[in-house]
Structures are given as C-alpha cells and as structure tokens.
C-alpha positions in Angstrom: 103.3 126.6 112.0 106.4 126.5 109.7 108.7 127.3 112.5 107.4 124.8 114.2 108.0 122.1 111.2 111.5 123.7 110.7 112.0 123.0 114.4 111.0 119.4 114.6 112.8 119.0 111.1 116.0 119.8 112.3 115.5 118.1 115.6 114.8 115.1 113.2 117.9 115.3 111.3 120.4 115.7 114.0 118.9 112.5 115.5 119.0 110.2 112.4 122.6 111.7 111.6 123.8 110.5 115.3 122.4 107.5 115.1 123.6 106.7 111.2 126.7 107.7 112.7 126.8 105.1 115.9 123.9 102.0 114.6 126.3 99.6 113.0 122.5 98.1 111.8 121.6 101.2 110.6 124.8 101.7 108.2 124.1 98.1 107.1 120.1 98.7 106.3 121.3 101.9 104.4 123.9 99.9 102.0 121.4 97.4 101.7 118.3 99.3 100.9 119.6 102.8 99.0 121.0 101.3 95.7 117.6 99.3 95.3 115.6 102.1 95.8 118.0 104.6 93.8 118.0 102.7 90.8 113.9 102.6 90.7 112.2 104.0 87.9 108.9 104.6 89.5 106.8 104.9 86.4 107.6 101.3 84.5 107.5 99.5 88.3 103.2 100.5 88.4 102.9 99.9 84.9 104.3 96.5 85.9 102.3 96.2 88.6 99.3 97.3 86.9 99.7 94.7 83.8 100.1 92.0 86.4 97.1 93.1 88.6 95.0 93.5 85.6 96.3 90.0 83.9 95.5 88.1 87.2 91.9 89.9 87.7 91.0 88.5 84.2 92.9 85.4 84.3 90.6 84.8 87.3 87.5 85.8 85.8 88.4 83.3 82.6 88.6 80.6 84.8 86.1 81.2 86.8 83.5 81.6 83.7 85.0 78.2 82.1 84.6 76.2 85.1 80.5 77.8 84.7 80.3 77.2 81.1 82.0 73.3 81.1 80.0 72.1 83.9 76.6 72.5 82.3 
C-alpha cells in the first residue's frame, strides 16, 4: 500500500509541476492565493470565527427572547 501512495504521489507531482509550468491561469491563481494563505495564523482565524459564531448565536437568541417578552 505505500508503494502504491508513493507511486500515485509522484505521478501527482510531475503533473501539477508541468502544468504550473505551461497554465498561465495556474501561475496567476498561485500568486494570487499563496501569500494569503502563507501569512495565516490558523489559531487566531477560529478564535475569530468562533467569537463571531458564538456572538451571532446569542445576539439571535436576545432578540428573539425580547420580541417574546415586549409583545405580552
């Protein structure tokens, strides 16, 4: 089984090197996309996302329980 990942590993490679080295779109999406992923710190972006997720899930809840409690 690993000689069969190494296999299809390398076949992978050698076909995403020739084609970073021929797709003009492919150079492009690479310039584009690698510094914003490189520059990523991974652990403050899902404490970010977290926060907000939580915040709107109990922002909702607030409103939801206000509308309940000013219409009686």
């Amino acid at each position: 089984m690993n000689a069969f990942l190494k296999k299809y590993e390398l076949i992978f490679w050698d076909t995403l090197t020739v084609l970073m080295a021929n797709s003009k779109f492919v150079q492009k999406t690479i310039r584009i996309a690698y510094p914003i992923f490189q520059g990523i710190d991974y652990k403050k972006l899902l404490k970010a996302i977290t926060i907000s997720g939580v915040s709107g899930f109990t922002t909702g809840w607030l409103i939801y329980y206000a509308i309940l409690f000013f219409k009686n």
